[in-house]
C-alpha positions in Angstrom: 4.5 -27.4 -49.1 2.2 -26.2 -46.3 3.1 -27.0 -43.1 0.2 -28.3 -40.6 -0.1 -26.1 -37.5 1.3 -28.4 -35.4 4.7 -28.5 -37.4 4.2 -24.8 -37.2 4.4 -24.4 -33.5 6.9 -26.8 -33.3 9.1 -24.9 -35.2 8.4 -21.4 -33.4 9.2 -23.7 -29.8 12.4 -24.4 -31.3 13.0 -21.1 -32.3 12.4 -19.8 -29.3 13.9 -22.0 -27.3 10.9 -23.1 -25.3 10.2 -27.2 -24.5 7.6 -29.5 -23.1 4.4 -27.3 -22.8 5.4 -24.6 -24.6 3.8 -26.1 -27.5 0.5 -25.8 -26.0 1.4 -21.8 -25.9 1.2 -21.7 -29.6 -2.3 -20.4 -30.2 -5.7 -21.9 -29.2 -7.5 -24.9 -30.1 -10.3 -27.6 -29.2 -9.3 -30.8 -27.8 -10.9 -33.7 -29.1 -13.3 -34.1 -26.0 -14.8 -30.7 -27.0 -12.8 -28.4 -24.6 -11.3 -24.9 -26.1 -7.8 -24.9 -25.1 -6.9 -21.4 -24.3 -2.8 -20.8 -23.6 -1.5 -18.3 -21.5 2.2 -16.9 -20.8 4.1 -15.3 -18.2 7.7 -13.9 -18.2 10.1 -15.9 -15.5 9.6 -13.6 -12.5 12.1 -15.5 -10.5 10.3 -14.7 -6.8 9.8 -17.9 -5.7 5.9 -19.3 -5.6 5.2 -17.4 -9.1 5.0 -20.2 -11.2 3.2 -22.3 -8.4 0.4 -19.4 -8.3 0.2 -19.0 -11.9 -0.3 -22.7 -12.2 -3.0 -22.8 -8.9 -5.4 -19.9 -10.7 -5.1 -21.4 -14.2 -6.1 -25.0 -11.8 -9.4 -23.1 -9.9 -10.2 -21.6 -13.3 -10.3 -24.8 -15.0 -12.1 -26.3 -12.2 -14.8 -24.0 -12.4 -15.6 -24.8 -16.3 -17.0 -27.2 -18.4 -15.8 -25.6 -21.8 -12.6 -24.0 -21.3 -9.4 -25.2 -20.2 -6.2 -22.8 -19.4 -2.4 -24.2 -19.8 0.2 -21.6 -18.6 3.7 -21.4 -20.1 6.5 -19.8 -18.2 8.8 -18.6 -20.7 12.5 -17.8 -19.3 15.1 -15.9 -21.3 14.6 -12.4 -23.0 10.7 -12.9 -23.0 9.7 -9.7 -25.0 12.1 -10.7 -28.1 10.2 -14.4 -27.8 6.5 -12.8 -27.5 7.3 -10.4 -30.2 8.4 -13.0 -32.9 5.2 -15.4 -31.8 3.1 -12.8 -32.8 4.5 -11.4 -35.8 4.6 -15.4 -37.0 0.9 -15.7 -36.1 1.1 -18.5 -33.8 1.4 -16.2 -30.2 -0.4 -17.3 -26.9 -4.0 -16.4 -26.7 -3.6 -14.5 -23.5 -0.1 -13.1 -22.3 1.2 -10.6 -20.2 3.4 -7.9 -21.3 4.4 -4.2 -20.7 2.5 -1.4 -22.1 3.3 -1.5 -25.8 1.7 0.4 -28.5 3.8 -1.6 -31.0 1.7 -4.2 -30.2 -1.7 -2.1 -30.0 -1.4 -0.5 -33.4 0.0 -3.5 -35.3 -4.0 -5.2 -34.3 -1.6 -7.7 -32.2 -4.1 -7.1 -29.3 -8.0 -7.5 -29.0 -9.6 -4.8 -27.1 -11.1 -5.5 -23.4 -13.0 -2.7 -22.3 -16.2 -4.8 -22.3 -14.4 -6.6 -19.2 -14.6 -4.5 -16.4 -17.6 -2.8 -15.7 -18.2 -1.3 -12.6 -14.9 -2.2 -11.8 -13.3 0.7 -14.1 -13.1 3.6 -11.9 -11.2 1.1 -9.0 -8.4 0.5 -10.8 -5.6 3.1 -11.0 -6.8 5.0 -14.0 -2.9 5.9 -15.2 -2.8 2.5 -15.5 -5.9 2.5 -18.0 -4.5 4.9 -19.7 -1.3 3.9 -20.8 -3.1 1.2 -22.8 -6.1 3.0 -24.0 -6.1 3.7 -28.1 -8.9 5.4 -29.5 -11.3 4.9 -26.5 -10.4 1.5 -26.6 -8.7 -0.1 -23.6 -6.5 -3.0 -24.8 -4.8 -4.9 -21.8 -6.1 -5.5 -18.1 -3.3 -4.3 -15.3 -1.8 -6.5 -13.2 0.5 -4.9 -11.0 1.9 -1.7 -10.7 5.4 0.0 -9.9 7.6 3.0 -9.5 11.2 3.9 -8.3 12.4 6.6 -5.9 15.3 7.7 -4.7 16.3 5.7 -1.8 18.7 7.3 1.2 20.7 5.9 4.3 19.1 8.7 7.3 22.1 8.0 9.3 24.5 8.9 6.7 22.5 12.1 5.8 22.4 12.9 9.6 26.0 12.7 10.1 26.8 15.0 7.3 23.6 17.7 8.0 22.3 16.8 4.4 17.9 16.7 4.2 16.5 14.7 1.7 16.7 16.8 -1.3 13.6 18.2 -2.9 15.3 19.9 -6.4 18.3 19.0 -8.2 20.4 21.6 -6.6 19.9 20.0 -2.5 20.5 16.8 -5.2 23.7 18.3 -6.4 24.6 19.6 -3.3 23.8 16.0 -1.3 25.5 14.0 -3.5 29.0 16.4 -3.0 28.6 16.3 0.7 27.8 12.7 1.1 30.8 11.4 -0.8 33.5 10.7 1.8 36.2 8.0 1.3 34.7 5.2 -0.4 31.6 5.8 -0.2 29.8 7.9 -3.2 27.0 10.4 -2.7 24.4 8.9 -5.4 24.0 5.8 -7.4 21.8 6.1 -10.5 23.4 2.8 -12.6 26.1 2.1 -14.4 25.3 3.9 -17.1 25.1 6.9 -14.9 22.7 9.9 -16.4 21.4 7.7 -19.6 20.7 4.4 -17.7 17.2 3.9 -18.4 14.5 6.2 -17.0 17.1 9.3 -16.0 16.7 11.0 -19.1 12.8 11.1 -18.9 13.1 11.9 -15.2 15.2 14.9 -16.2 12.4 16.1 -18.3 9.3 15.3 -16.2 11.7 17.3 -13.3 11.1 20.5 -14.7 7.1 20.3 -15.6 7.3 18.6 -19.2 5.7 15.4 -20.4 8.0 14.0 -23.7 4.9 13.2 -25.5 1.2 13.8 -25.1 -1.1 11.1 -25.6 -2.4 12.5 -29.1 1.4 11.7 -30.1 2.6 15.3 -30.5 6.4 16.3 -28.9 6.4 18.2 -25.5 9.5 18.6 -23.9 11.4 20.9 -26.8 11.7 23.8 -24.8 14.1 25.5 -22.5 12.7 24.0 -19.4 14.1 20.7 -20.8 17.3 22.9 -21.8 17.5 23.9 -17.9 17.0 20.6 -16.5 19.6 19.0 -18.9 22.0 21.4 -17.9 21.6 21.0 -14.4 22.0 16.9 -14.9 25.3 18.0 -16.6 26.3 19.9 -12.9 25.2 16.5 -10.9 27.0 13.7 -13.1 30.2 15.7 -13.8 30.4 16.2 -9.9 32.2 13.1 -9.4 29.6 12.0 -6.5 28.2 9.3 -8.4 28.8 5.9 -8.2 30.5 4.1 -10.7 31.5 0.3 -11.8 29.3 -1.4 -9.1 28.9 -4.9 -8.9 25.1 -4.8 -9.6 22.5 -2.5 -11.3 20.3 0.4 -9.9 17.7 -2.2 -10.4 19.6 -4.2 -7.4 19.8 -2.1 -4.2 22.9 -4.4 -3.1 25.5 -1.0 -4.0 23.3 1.1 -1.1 22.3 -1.5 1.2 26.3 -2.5 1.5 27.3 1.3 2.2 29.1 1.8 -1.0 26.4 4.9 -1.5 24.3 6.9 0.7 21.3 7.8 -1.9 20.5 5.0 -4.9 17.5 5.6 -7.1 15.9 1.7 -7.6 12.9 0.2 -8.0 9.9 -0.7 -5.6 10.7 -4.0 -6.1 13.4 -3.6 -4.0 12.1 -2.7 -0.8 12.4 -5.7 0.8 15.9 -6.2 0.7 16.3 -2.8 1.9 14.3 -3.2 4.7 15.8 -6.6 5.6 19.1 -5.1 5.3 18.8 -1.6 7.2 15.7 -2.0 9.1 14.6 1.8 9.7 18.0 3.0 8.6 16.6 4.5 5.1 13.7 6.6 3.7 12.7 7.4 0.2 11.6 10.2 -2.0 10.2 10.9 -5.5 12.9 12.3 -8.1 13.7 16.0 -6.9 11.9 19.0 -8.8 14.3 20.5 -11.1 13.2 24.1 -9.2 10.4 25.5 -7.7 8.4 25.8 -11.6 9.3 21.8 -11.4 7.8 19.0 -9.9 9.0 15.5 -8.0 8.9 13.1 -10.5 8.7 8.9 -11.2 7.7 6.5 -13.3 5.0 4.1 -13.3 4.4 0.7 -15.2 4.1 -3.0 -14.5 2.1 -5.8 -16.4 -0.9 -6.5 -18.3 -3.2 -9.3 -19.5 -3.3 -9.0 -22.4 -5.6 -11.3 -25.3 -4.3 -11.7 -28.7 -6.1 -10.3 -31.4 -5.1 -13.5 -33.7 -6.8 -16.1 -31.2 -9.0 -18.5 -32.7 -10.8 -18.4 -29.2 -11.1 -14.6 -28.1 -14.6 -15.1 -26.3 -12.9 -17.7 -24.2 -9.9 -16.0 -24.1 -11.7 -13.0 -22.6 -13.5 -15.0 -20.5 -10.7 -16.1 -18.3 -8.8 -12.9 -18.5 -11.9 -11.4 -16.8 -12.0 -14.1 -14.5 -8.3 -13.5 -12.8 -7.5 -9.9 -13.3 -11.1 -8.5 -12.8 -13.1 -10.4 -11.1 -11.2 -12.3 -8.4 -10.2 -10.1 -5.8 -8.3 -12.3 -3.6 -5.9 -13.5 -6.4 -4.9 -9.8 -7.9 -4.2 -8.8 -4.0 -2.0 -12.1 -3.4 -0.4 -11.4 -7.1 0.2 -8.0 -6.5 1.5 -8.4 -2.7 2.9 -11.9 -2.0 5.8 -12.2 -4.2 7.3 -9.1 -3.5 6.7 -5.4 -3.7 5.0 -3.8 -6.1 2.0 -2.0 -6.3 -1.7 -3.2 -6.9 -3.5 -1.6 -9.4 -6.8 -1.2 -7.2 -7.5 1.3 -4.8 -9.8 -1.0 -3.2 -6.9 -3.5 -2.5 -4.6 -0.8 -1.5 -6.9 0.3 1.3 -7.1 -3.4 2.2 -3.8 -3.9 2.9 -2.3 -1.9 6.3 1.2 -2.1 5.1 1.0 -0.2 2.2 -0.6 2.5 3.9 2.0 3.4 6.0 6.0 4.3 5.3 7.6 3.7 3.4 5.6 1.6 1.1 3.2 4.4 1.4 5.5 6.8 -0.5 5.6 4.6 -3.3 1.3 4.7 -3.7 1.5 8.2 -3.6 4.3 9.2 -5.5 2.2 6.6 -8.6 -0.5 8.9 -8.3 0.3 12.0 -8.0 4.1 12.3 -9.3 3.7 8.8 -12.2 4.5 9.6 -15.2 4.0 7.0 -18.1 7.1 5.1 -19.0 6.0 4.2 -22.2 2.7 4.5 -23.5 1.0 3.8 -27.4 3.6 6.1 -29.4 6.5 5.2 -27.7 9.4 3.4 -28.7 13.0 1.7 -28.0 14.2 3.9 -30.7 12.4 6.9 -29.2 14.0 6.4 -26.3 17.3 6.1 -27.8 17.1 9.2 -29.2 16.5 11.0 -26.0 19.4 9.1 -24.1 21.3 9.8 -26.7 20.6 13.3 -26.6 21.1 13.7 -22.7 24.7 11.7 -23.1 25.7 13.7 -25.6 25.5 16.7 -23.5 26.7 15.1 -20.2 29.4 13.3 -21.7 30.8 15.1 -24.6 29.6 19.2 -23.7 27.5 19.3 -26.4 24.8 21.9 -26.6 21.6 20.8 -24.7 19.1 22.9 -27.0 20.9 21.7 -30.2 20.5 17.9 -28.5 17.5 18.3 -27.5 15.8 19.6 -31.0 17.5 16.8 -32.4 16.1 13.9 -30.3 12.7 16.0 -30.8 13.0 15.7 -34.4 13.6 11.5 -34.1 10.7 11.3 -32.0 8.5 13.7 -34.2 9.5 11.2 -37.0 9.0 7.9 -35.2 5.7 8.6 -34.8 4.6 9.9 -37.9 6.0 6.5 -38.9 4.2 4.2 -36.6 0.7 6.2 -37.3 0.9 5.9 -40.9 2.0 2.5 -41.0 -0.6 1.4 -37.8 -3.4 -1.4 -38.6 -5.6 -0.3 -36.1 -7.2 3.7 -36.9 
């Protein structure tokens, strides 16, 4: 038996656990009156107002056509898993955001949208454009923009005659000096040296990139031996922080004093702020020496349009609408609801508080320190490998060159794999 659309998406709401106008999320349409029904989803960002604003542009959008009306779903939960399954079954939003993804890209999930921004190109952060450009194809508009740095308490590095380290030996050495009582020198996550982005910060510390953005390995070498080594010195010191309450992703571990230096996101500036007023200042991952360079990530969200939409004209049409076209929304997006970056020089020089400490720190430090976290050939499993490499020689004394050939080899292999088996050529 075939089942109807509509039976369709109400099975894939179920499945995903979504309710009430979720179902409209399940792939365009035209309503009886004419109209092309274009549905768009967002992640829960929790900050309060998101969903409000989300809701208000969809609103002026809709206001300002005849044709084309925009319903926004906010989908809570693990949103990635649920986006990923709606488009593998077909039935995915016609426009959603999502994280740089070349899964997505090279399984012909995502329409191209270089046609969208004309002049407007060159104003938008061009790291950004590239982490979704494929074949001289650009395949997702950016949203916002982010990075983390190390943050430190300045009173707790007066008192102990420590400067803000610049390579990972003034980080080794910090971290030793800071560590008094109960409080710990450095707080990189639970996880300590493989929680998330510390095992390609290790790598971009000593002048590699992992890979290059023709796909082939980079970091196989001995400056990568080196800097592995020398994160074996700092997370064997016993200066890190360990068993906290929250995440490195939650500043609460260095705004409460249980660590003088945290690396975290820009999203959490705020708190610190509201917490320790001028008390703290913040730096880019140190060099691992003076061959190295200061090193951070960079990434944040894209609209994307869904190659399987019955509607991609319309589709387009409002994706150009928000993220390229109307200014004044992308700077309230990107600045309101906390602290991340926008992805438009234009709007950066427009706004006085990022263009002065310590916000300031975090533009620069995207454009001249960013590295991609992510990109079209990379992976969960990729990354696995490479954490798994880093572990192994923090953890267990393995041999960093032996480690690091290995995760070379997974990567090498991963993306043979997704070439060969991509869609789009």
């Amino acid at each position: 038996m075939k089942l109807t659309k509509k039976v369709q998406c109400a099975a894939l709401a179920v499945l995903l656990g979504l309710s009430g106008g979720a179902l409209s999320g399940c792939g365009s349409s035209s309503s009886s009156d004419g109209r092309i029904e274009v549905a768009q989803w967002y992640h829960d960002y929790g900050e309060d107002g998101t969903k409000e604003a989300v809701k208000k542009y969809a609103e002026e959008f809709n206001n300002s056509q005849d044709k084309i009306h925009v319903t926004v779903t906010v989908v809570s939960g693990d949103y990635a898993s649920k986006l990923n399954a709606a488009l593998l079954a077909g039935n995915g939003p016609d426009v959603f955001e999502s994280e740089p993804s070349g899964e997505h890209i090279l399984a012909g999930h995502v329409a191209p949208v270089d046609d969208l921004f004309g002049d407007a190109l060159s104003d938008f952060n061009q790291n950004n454009i590239q982490a979704v450009t494929y074949k001289d194809k650009i395949y997702g508009v950016p949203m916002t923009d982010g990075d983390g740095l190390l943050y430190y308490r300045k009173s707790m590095l007066q008192a102990a005659g420590v400067t803000p380290p610049t390579t990972l030996d003034e980080l080794i050495a910090a971290s030793k000096k800071l560590t008094t009582g109960k409080v710990k020198g450095l707080f990189l996550g639970n996880s300590g040296c493989t929680q998330d982005h510390i095992p390609q910060l290790a790598v971009w510390s000593a002048g590699n990139e992992i890979i290059d953005s023709d796909g082939n390995v980079k970091f196989n070498n001995d400056r990568t031996v080196k800097a592995f080594n020398k994160m074996t010195q700092l997370c064997t010191s016993g200066s890190l922080l360990q068993g906290a309450s929250t995440d490195w992703y939650d500043a609460t571990a260095f705004t409460s004093g249980q660590t003088a230096m945290q690396w975290a996101g820009q999203w959490s500036l705020p708190s610190v702020q509201e917490a320790l007023g001028d008390d703290f200042g913040v730096v880019p991952w140190p060099a691992l020496d003076d061959q190295g360079q200061p090193a951070t990530w960079y990434g944040g969200w894209y609209s994307q349009v869904n190659a399987a939409s019955k509607n991609i004209k319309a589709a387009k049409q409002f994706v150009k609408w928000l993220w390229v076209d109307n200014k004044d929304a992308q700077k309230e997006w990107s600045t309101k609801f906390g602290a991340t970056a926008p992805v438009r020089q234009s709007i950066i020089d427009d706004t006085p508080a990022l263009n002065k400490e310590p916000a300031s720190v975090f533009m620069e430090a995207i454009k001249k320190y960013g590295h991609l976290s992510g990109g079209v050939y990379w992976s969960t499993s990729s990354m696995t490998a490479l954490s798994t490499a880093l572990g192994n020689v923090v953890n267990k004394g393995a041999d960093a060159k032996t480690e690091i050939e290995k995760a070379a080899t997974t990567i090498a292999n991963n993306i043979e794999k997704t070439k060969a088996e991509a869609k789009v050529k």
